[in-house]
Chimera marker file (.cmm) of the C-alpha trace (Angstrom):
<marker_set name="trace">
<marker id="1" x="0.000" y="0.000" z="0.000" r="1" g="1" b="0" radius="0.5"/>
<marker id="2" x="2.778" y="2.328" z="0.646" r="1" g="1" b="0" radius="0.5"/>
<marker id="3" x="4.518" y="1.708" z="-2.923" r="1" g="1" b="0" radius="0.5"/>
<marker id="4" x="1.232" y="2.750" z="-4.102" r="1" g="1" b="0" radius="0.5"/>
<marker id="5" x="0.608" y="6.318" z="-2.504" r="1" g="1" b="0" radius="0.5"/>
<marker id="6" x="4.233" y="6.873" z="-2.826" r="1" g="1" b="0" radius="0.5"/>
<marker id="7" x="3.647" y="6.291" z="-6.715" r="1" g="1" b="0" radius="0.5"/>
<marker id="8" x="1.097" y="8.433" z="-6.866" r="1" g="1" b="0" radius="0.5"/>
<marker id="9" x="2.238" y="11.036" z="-5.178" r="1" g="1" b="0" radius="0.5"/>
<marker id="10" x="5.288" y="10.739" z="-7.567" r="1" g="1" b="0" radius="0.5"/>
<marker id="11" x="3.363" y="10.800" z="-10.662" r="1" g="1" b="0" radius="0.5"/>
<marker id="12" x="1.523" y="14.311" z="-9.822" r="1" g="1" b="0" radius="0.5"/>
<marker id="13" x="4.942" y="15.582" z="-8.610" r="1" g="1" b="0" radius="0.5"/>
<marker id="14" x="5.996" y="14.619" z="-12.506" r="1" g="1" b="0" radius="0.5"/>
<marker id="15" x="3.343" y="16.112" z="-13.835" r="1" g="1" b="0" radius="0.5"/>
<marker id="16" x="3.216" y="19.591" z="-11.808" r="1" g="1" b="0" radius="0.5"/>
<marker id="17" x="6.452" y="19.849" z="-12.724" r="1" g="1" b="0" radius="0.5"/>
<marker id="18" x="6.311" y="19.430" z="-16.162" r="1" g="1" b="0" radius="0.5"/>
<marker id="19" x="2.824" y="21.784" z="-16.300" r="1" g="1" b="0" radius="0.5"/>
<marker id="20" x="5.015" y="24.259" z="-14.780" r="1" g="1" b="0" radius="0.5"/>
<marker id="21" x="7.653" y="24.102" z="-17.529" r="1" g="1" b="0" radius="0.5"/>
<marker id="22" x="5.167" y="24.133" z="-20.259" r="1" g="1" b="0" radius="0.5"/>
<marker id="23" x="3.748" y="27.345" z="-19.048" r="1" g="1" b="0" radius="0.5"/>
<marker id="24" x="7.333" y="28.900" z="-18.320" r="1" g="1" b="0" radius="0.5"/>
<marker id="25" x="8.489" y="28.250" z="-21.782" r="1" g="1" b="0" radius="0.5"/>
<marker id="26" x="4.795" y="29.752" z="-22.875" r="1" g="1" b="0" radius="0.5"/>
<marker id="27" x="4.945" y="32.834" z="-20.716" r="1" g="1" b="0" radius="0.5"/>
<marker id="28" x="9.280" y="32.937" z="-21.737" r="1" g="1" b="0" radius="0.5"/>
<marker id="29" x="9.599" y="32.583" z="-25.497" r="1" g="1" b="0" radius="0.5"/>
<marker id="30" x="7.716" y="34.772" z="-27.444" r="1" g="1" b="0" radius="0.5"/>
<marker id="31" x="6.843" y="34.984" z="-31.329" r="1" g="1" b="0" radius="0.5"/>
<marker id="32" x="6.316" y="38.306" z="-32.934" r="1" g="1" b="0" radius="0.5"/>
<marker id="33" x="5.712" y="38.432" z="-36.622" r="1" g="1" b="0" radius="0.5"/>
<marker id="34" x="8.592" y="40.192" z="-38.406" r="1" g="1" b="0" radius="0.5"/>
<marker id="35" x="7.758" y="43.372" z="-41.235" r="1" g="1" b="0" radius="0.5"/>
<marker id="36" x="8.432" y="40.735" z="-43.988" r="1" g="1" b="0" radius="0.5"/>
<marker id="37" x="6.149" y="38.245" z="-42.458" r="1" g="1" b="0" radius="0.5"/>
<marker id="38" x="3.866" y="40.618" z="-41.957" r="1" g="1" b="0" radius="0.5"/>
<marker id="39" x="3.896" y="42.260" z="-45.484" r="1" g="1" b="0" radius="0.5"/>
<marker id="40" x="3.843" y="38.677" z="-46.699" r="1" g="1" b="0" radius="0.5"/>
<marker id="41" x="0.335" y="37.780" z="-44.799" r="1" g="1" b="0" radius="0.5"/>
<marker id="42" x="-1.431" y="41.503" z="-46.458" r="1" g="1" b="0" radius="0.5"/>
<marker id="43" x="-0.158" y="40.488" z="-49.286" r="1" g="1" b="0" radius="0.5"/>
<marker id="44" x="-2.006" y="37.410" z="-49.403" r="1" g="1" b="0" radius="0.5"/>
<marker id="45" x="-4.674" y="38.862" z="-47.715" r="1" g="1" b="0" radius="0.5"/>
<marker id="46" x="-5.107" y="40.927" z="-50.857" r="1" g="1" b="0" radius="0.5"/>
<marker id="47" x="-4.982" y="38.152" z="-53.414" r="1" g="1" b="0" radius="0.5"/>
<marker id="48" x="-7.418" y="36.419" z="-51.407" r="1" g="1" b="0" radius="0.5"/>
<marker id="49" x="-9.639" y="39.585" z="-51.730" r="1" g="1" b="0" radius="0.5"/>
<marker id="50" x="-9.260" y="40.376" z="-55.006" r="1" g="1" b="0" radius="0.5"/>
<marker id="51" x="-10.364" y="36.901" z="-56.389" r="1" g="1" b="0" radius="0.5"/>
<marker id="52" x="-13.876" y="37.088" z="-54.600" r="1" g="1" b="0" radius="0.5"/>
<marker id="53" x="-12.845" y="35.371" z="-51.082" r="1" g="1" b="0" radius="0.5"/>
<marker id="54" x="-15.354" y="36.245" z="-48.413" r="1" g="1" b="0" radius="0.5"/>
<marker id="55" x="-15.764" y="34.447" z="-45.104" r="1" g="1" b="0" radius="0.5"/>
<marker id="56" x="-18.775" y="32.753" z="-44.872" r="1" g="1" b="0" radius="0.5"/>
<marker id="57" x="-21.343" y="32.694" z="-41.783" r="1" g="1" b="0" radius="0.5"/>
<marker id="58" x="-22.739" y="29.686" z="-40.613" r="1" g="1" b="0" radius="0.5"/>
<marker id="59" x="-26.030" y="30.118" z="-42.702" r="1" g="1" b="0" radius="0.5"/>
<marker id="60" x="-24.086" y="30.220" z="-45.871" r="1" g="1" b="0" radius="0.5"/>
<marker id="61" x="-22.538" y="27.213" z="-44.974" r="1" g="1" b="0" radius="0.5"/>
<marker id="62" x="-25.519" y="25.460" z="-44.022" r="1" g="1" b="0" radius="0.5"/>
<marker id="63" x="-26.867" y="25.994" z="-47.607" r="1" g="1" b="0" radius="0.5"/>
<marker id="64" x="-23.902" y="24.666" z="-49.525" r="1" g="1" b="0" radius="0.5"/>
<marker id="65" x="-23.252" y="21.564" z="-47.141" r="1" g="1" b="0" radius="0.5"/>
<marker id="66" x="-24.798" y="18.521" z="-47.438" r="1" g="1" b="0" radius="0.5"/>
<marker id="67" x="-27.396" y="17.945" z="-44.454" r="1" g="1" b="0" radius="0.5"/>
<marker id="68" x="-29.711" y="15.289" z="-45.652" r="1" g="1" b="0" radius="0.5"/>
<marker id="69" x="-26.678" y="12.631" z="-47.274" r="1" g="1" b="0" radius="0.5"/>
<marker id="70" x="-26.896" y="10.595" z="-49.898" r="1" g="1" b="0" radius="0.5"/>
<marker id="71" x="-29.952" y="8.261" z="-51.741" r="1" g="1" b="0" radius="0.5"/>
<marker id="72" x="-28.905" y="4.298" z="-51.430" r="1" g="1" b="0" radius="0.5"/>
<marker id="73" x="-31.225" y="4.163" z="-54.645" r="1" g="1" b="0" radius="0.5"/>
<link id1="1" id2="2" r="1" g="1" b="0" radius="0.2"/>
<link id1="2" id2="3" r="1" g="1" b="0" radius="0.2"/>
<link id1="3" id2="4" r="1" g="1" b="0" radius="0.2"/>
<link id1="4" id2="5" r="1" g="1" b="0" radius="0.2"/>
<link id1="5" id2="6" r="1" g="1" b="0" radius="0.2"/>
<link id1="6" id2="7" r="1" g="1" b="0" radius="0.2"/>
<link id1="7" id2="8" r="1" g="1" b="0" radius="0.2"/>
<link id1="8" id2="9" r="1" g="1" b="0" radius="0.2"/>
<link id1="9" id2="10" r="1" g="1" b="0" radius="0.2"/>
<link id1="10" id2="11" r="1" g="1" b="0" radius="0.2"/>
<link id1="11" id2="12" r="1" g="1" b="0" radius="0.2"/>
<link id1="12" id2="13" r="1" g="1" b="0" radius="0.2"/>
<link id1="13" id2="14" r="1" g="1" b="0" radius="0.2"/>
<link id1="14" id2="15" r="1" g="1" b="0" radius="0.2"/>
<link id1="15" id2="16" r="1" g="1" b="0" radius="0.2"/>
<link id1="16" id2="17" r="1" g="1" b="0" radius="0.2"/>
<link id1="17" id2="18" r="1" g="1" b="0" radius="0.2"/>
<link id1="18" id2="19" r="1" g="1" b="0" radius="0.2"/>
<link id1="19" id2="20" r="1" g="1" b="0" radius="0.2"/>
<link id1="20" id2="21" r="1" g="1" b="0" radius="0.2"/>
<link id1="21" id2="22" r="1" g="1" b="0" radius="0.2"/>
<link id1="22" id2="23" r="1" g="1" b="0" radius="0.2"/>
<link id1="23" id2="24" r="1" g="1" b="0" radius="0.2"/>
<link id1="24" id2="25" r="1" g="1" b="0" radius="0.2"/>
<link id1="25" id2="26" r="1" g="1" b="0" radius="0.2"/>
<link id1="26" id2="27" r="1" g="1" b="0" radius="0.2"/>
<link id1="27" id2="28" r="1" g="1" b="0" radius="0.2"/>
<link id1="28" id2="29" r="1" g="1" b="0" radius="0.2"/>
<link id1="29" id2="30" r="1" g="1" b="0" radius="0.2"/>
<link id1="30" id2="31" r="1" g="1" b="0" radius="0.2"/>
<link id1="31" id2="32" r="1" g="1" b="0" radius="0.2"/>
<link id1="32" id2="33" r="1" g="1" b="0" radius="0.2"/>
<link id1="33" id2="34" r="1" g="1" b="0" radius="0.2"/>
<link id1="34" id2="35" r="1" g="1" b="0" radius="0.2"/>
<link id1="35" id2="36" r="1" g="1" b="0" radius="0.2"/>
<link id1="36" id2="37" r="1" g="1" b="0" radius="0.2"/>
<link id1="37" id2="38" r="1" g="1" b="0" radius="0.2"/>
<link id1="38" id2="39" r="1" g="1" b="0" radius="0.2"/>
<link id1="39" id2="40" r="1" g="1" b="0" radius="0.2"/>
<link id1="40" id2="41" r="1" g="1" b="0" radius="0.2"/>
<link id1="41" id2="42" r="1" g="1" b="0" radius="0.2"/>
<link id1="42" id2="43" r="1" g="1" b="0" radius="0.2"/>
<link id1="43" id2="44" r="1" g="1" b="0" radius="0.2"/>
<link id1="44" id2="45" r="1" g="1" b="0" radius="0.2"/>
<link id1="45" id2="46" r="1" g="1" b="0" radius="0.2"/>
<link id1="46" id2="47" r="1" g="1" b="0" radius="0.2"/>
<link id1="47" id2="48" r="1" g="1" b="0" radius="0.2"/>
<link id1="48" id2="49" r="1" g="1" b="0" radius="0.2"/>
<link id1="49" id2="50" r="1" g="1" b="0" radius="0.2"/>
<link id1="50" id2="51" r="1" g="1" b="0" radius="0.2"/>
<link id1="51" id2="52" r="1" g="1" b="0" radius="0.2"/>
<link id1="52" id2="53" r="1" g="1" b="0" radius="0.2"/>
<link id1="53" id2="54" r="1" g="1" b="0" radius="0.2"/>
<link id1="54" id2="55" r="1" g="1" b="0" radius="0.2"/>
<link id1="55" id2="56" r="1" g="1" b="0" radius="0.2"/>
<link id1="56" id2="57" r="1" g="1" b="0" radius="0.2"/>
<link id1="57" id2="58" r="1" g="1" b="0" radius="0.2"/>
<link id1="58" id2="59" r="1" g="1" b="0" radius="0.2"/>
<link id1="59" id2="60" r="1" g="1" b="0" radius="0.2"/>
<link id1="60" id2="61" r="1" g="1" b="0" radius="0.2"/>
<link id1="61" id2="62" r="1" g="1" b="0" radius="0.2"/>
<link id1="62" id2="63" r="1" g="1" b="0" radius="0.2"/>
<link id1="63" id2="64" r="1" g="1" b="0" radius="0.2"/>
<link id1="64" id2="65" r="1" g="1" b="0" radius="0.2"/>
<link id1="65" id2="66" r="1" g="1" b="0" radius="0.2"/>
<link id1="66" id2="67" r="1" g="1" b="0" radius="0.2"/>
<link id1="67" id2="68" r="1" g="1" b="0" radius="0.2"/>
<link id1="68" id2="69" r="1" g="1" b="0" radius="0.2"/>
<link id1="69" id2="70" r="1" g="1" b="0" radius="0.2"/>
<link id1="70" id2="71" r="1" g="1" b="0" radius="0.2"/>
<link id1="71" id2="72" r="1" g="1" b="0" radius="0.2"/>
<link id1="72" id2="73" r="1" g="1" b="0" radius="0.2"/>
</marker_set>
């Protein structure tokens, strides 16, 4: 019985610690977006814009999706 709590307890030890790294290494190393990156993602942005792109609501998608399947006949 004691091998078993002792086990235990060293699993959530394990994993405490390693949440705590995960969320050090979050909170630590950041990722901004350079100017080319950035000028890269307008740019595409653009294209997508110019050739008719528009994000569609849930409604729209609805109406081009197929909700009823397919006939076995």
């Amino acid at each position: 019985m004691n091998t078993a709590i002792i086990g235990m307890l060293a699993l959530v030890v394990v994993a405490l610690v390693g949440w705590a790294l995960a969320e050090a290494k979050y909170k630590a190393l950041t990722y901004e977006r350079n100017d080319e990156e950035k000028a890269a993602e307008e740019h595409a942005a653009e294209l997508l814009h110019k050739n008719g792109y528009s994000e569609l609501g849930i409604k729209d998608v609805i109406k081009t999706i197929s909700t009823k399947g397919f006939s076995a006949v």
